[in-house]
Every structure is written in C-alpha cells, then in structure tokens.
N, C-alpha and C positions, 0 to 999 in steps of 0.2 A: 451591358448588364454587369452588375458587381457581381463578386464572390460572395457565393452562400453563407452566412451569417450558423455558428455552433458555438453551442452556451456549455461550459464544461465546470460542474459542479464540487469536482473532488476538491480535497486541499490543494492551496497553491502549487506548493512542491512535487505534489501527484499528479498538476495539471499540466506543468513546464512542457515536458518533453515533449508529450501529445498532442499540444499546441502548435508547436514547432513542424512537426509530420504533417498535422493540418492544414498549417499553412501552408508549408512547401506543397502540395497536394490542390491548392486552391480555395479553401476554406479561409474565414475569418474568423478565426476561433476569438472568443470572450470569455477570460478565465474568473468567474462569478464563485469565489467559495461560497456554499455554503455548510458546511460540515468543519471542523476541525478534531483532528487527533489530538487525543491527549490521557497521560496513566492516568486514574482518576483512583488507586485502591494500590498498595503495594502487593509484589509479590507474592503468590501463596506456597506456603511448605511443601515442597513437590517430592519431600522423603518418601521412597516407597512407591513413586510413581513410576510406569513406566515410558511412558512415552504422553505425549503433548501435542493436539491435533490442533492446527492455524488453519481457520478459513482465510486472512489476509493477510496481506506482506506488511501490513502498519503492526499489527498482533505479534507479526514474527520478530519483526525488527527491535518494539519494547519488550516483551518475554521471553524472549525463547531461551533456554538454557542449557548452557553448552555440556553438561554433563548428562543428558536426556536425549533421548532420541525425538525428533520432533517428524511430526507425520502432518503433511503439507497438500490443500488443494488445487497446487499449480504448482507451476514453472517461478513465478515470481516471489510466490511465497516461500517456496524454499529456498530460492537464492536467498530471501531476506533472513531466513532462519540461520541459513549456513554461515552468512555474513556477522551476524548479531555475535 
C-alpha cells in the first residue's frame, strides 16, 4: 500500500518545511499553491498608534514596525514580527 497522498495549499515557501516533516512521517505530501502573498496597498501612518495586532506571520513579516509594539496571535507570528 503507498503512502497517503496530502495536498498542502499555503504559499510555496509556507509549504516547504511541512512537506518535508510529512514526509519523513509517511505521507506524500503535493505542494498545490493556491494563494499567494503579496503587499497590495503601502504602509499606513502608524503616528500615534499604539500598538499593531497580526493575526499571521506573512502580515508580520511585510508590516510590522519596529518602533511599535506589535501584539501577535501565536508563537509564529511573533517570531515574524520580532524578526521584521
């Protein structure tokens, strides 16, 4: 019997890793984007702002700004925030 067959949707770059764990793991993972990232609007004047809430680590990674406090719904997105 082959290995289970998983269709992984995110951007290529988002789907690497996870492919890779699937693999090792027994699966055959199938990296199918359909979505892609991309800024589509520049920055907004964040004077006065206090703080800057990312629901994703793709958000945190184009936005985030290092003179702001950025308030993060994971472990990933705020790596992303931190890193930006």
């Amino acid at each position: 019997m082959s290995a289970p067959r998983i269709l992984l949707t995110r951007p290529r770059a988002d789907s690497a890793a996870l492919a890779q764990d699937l693999a090792a793991q027994g699966w055959r993972p199938l990296i199918w984007p359909l979505i892609e990232i991309e800024t589509i609007a520049p920055s907004p004047d964040l004077r006065g702002a206090q703080a800057v809430i990312f629901s994703s680590a793709n958000a945190a990674r184009r936005a985030a700004p290092a003179a702001i406090t950025a308030l993060c719904v994971g472990a990933a997105t705020a790596r992303a925030a931190r890193d930006a």
